[in-house]
C-alpha positions as CSV (number, residue, x, y, z in Angstrom):
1,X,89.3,90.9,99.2
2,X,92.9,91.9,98.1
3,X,94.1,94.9,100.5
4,X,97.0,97.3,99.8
5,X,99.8,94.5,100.4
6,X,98.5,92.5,97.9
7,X,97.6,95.3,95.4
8,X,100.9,96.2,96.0
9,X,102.6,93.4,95.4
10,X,100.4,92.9,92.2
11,X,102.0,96.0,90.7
12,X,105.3,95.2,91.7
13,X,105.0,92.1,89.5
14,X,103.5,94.0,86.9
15,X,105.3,96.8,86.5
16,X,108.8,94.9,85.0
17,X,106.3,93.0,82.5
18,X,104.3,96.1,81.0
19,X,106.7,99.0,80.9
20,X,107.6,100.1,78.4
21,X,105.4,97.6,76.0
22,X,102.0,99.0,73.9
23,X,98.7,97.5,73.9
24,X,97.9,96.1,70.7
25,X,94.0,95.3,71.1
26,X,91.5,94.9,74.0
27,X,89.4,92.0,74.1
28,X,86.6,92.0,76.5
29,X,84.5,88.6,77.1
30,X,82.0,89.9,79.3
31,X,79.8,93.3,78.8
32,X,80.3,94.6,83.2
33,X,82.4,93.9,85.9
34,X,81.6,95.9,88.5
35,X,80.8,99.0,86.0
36,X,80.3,98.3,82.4
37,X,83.3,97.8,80.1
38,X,83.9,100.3,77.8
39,X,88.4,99.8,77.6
40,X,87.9,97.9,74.5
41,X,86.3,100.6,72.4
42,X,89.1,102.7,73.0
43,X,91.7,103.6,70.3
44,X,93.1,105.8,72.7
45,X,94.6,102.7,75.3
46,X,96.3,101.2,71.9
47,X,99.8,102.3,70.5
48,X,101.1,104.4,73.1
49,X,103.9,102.1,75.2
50,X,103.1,101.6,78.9
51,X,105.1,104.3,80.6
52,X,104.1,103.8,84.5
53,X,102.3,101.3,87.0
54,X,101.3,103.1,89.9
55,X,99.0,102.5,93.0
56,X,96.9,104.5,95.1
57,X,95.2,102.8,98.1
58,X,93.7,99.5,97.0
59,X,93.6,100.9,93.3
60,X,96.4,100.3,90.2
61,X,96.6,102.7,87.5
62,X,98.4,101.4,84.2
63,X,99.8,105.1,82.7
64,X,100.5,105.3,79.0
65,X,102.7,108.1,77.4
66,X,99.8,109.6,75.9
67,X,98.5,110.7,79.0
68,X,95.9,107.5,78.9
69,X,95.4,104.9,81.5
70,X,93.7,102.2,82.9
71,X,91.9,102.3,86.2
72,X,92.3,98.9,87.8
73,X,90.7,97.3,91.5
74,X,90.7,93.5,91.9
75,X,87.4,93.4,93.5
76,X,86.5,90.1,95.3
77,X,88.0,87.8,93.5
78,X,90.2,89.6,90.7
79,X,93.7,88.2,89.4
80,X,96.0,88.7,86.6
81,X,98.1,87.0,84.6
82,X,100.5,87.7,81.5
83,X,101.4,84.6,79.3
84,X,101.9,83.8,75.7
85,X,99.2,85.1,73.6
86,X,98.5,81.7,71.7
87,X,97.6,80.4,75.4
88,X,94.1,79.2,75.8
89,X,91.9,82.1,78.2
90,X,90.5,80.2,81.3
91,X,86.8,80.2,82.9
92,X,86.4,83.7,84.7
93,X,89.1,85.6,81.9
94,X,87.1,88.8,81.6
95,X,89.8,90.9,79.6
96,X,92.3,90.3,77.4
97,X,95.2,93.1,76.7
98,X,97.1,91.6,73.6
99,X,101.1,93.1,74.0
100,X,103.4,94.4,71.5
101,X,105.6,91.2,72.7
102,X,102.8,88.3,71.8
103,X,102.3,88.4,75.6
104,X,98.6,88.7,76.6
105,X,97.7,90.3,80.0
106,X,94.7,88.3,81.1
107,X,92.2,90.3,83.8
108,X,90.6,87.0,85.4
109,X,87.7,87.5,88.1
110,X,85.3,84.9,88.9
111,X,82.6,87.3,91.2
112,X,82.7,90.5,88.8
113,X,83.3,92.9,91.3
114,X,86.4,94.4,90.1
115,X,86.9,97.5,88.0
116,X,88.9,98.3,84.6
117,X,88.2,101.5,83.3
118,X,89.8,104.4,81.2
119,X,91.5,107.5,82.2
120,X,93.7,110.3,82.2
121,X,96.4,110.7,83.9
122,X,99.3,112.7,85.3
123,X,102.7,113.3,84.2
124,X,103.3,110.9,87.2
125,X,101.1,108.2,86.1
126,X,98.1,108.9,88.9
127,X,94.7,109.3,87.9
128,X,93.1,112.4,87.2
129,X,89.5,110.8,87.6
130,X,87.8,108.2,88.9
131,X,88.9,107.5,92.4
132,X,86.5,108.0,95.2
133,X,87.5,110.5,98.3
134,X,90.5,109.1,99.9
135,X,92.7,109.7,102.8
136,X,96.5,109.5,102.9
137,X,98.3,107.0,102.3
138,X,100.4,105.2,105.5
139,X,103.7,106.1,104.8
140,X,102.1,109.8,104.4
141,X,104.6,112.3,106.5
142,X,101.1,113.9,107.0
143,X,99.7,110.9,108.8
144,X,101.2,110.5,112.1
145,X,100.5,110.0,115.6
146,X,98.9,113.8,115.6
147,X,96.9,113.6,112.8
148,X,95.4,110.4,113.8
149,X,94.9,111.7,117.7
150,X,93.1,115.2,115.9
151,X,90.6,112.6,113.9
152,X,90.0,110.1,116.2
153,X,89.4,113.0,119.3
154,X,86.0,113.3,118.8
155,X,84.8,110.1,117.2
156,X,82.9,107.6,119.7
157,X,82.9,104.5,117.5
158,X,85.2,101.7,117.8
159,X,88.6,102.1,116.7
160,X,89.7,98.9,114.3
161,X,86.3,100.3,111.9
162,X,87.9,104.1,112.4
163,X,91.3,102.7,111.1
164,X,89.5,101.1,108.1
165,X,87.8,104.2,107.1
166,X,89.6,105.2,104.1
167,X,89.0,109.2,105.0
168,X,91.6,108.2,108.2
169,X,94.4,106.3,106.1
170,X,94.2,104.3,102.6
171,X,94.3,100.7,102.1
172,X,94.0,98.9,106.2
173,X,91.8,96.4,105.5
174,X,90.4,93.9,107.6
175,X,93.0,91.3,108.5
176,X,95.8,94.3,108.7
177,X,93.4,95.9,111.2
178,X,93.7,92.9,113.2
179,X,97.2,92.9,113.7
180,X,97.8,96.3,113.9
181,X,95.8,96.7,116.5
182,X,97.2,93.6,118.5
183,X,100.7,95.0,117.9
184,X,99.7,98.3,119.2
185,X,98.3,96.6,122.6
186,X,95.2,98.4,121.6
187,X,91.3,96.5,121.6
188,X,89.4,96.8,118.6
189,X,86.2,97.6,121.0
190,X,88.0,101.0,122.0
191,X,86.2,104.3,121.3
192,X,88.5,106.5,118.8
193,X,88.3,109.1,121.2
194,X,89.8,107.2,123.9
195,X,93.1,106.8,122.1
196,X,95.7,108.7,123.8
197,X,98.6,110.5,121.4
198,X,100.9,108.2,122.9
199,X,98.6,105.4,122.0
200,X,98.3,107.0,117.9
201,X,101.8,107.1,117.7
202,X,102.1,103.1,117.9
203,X,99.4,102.3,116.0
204,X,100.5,104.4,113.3
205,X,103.9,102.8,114.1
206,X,102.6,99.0,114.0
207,X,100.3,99.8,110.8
208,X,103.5,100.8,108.8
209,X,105.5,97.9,110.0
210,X,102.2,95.4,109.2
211,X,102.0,96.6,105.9
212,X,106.0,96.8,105.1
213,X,106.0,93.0,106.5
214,X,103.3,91.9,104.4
215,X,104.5,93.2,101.4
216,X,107.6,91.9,101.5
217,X,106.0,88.7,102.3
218,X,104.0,88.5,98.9
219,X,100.7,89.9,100.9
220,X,98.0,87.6,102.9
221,X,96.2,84.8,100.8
222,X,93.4,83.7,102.9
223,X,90.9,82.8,100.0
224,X,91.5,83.8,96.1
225,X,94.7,85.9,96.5
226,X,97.5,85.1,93.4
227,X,100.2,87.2,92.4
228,X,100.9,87.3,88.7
229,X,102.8,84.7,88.4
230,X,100.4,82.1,89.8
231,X,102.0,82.3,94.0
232,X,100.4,82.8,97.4
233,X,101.3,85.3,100.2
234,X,103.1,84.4,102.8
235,X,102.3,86.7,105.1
236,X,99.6,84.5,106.5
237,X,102.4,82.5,108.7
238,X,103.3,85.6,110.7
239,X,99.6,86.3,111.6
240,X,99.2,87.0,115.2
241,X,95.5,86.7,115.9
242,X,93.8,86.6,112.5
243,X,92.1,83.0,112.0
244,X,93.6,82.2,115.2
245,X,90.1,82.4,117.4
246,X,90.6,79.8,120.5
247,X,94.5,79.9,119.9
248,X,96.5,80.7,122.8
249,X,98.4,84.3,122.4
250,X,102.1,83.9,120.7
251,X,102.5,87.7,122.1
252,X,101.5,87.6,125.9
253,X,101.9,83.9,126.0
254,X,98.3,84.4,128.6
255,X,95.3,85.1,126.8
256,X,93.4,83.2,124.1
257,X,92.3,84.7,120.8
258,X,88.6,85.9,120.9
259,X,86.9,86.0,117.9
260,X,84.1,89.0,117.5
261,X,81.9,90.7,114.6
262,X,82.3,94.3,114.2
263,X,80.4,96.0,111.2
264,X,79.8,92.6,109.9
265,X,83.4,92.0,109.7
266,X,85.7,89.6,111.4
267,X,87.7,90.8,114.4
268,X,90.4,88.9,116.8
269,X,92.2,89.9,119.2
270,X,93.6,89.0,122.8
271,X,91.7,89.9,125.6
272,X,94.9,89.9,127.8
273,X,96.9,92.6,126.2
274,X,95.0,94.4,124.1
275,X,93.6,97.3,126.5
């Protein structure tokens, strides 16, 4: 699944492409994706140019002047592309936003788990509606080594779940998880309550830096991942212990990379130095 480096990274790419330009129609070629589709009955999403692309944790919101938008998560599987209108739409093209430009902006997504919805926005381009509840965002001022100490203090679950709890922090998905944790020294087994502040201050520290590396490193394809334009992440070379199970440690140069299961998701990490 797409986490925030790659959504973010997505609407980097987009944003140069659609401001500014107007939806001329809305073709839909399948009746639900991961809610039923409803964009393409909507005058409303039509005329009015593209005035913002904006992102909140693993969602994109495409904001019109009119104070419209469209509610966007990849899902699974979910990738777009823009390209000439008179191109052929490919297996798995689920929406079709015809441009002002002859451009057509192409929602492809083979498992149908994504989401493209309408809805109103702010003068800043950020959804009034539709989000679920969500925590702050990791760049927040208002999520630092304190906050995350106050949240974790009386939590007994392990922490690489607690930092993927979107009520904690936005958009620290799986493989992110990994390394964050492995940067901070930290296991993944650790009871959030455990975490000194000293110990919340670098993992707040390494999460940041993750993130900012991945995202200037295209994001992490693993499986389905594209950008826009067609190209992989390259994050996926700087991976410490993701994929990596059996692998000596590149950090500690000691331990080998253990591979475990924690709420059905995979975890690796380096018995060694993470503590």
């Amino acid at each position: 699944m797409p986490e925030l480096p790659e959504v973010e990274t997505v609407g980097r790419a987009l944003r140069p492409q659609l401001l500014g330009r107007s939806i001329r129609t809305i073709s839909a070629h399948i009746e639900s994706l991961r809610h039923p589709l409803t964009l393409q009955q909507d005058a409303s999403l039509c005329g009015a140019p593209v005035a913002a692309v904006t992102r909140r944790a693993k969602y994109l919101t495409v904001a019109l002047a009119n104070g419209r938008g469209i509610l966007l998560h990849l899902g699974m599987t979910g990738h777009f592309r823009i390209e000439p209108a008179d191109s052929a739409h490919r297996k798995h093209d689920r929406l079709e936003f015809f441009l002002d430009n002859d451009q057509v902006w192409r929602f492809n997504d083979i498992r149908r788990f994504g989401i493209a919805k309408a809805v109103n926005v702010d003068a800043a381009g950020n959804p009034l509606e539709g989000l679920p509840a969500l925590g702050p965002e990791p760049w927040d001022p208002a999520w630092g080594g304190a906050a995350l100490h106050t949240w974790l203090s009386r939590r007994i679950a392990a922490i690489k779940p607690l930092i993927m709890d979107p009520r904690c922090v936005v958009g620290v998905g799986n493989i992110y998880a990994s390394e964050a944790l492995h940067r901070a020294r930290i296991s993944p087994t650790r009871p959030g309550k455990s975490l000194s502040r000293k110990a919340c201050d670098r993992l707040v520290c390494e999460v940041r830096k993750t993130l900012e590396e991945a995202i200037e490193a295209g994001g992490t394809t693993i499986s389905d991942f594209r950008g826009v334009d067609g190209s992989e992440g390259s994050f996926e070379q700087e991976l410490l212990v993701y994929g990596r199970a059996d692998a000596p440690c590149l950090s500690c140069e000691k331990g080998t990379i253990l591979r475990s299961v924690q709420g059905g998701r995979a975890t690796y990490s380096c018995a060694k130095c993470q503590r």
